[in-house]
N, C-alpha and C positions, 0 to 999 in steps of 0.2 A: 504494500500500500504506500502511495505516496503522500511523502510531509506535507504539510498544511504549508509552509515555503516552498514546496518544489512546485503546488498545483498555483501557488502565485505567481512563481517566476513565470512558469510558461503562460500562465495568461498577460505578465508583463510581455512577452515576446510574440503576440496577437497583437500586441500595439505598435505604433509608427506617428511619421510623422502626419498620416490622412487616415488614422487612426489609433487617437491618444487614449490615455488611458483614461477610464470611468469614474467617479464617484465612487462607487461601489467597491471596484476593482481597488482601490487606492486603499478605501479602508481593511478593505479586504488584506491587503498588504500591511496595513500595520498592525492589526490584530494579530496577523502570523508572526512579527515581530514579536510581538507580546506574548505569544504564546508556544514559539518554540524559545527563547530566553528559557534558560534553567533557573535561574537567578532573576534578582532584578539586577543587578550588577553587569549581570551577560548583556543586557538588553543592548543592542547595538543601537544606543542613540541619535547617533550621526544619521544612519540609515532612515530613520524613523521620521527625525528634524527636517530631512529631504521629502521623504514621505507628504507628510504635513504640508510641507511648501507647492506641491505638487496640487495636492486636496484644495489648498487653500485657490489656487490658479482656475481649478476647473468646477469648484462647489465654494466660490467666496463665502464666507460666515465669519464675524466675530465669535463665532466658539469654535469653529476651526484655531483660527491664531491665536486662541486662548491655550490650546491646548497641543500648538505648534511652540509655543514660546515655553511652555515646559519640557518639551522634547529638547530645543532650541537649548533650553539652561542646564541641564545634563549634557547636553554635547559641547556647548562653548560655554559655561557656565553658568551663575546666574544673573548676573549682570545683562548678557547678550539676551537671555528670555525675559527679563525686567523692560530691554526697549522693543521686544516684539510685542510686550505686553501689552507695554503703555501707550503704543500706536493705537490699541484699540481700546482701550478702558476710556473712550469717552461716547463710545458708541451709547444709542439711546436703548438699544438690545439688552444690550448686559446691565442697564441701569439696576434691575433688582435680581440680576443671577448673583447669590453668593460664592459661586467658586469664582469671582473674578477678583474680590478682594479677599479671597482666603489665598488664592494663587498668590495674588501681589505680595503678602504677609509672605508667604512661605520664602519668595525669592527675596523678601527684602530679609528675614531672620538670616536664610543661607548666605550674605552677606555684610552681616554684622550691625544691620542698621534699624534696633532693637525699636526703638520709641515708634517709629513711621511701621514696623511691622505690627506692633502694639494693636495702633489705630486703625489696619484692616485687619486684623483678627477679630477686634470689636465690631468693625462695620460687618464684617461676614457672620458673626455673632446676632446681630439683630436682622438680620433677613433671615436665618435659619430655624427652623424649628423642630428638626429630626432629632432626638435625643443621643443616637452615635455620632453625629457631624456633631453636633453642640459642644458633647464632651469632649469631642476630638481636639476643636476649636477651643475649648478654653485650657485643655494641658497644654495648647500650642503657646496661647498666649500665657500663662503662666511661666515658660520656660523664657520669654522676651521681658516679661515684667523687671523692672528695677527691685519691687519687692514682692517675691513669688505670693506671698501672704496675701495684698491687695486682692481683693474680688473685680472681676469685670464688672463694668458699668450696666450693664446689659443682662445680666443676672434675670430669669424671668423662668 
């Protein structure tokens, strides 16, 4: 039986240039990413970040690039997924999705720049109301606080 990347490749290799690759097809490819990684470690990011850009070309979406810019900060860090970020964090789409300032939190903690991660862990905090995401979000912010003790403002 063939891997769930070999049956991708070869439907990459159905594509050209007067027949590019699909939506479908695209995600199709990074899920296999995702799912032959052994690790998250393995995860071949680079590949993935290409992926994404490719997605984003032919199914434009600000939750494409939301979630190209964390492929993006795994492969070039997260600086480089902070400005693929924040090219779209003013879209009016994303206005009340919470992964777009839980994302932003995350890349800005994984750079050291505690206070400003603070304040979208709180902002993603009062958009969400799923009790795993909540709890998730406040060990997060917890870990960024100046004083772990402090309670989020948002508390509910």
């Amino acid at each position: 039986m063939a891997t769930r990347v070999a049956l991708v490749v070869r439907g990459l290799r159905l594509t050209g240039p007067d027949r590019p690759a699909g939506r479908f097809l695209l995600q199709a490819c990074i899920a296999g990413a995702h799912a032959e990684a052994v690790t998250w470690e393995s995860t071949d990011w680079r590949a993935t970040a290409l992926l994404y850009e490719r997605l984003a070309e032919v199914w434009p979406s600000p939750v494409v690039e939301v979630n190209r810019a964390v492929a993006v900060s795994f492969a070039d860090g997260p600086e480089a997924g902070l400005a693929v970020l924040d090219a779209v964090a003013g879209d009016p789409a994303l206005r009340s999705w919470h992964y777009l300032p839980a994302t932003r939190a995350d890349l800005l903690r994984r750079i050291g720049r505690r206070e400003e991660a603070a304040a979208d862990y709180r902002r993603a905090l009062s958009m969400v109301s799923d009790g795993a995401e909540r709890a998730f979000l406040r060990g997060r912010l917890a870990e960024v606080q100046d004083d772990p003790g402090d309670q989020p403002a948002v508390d509910a």
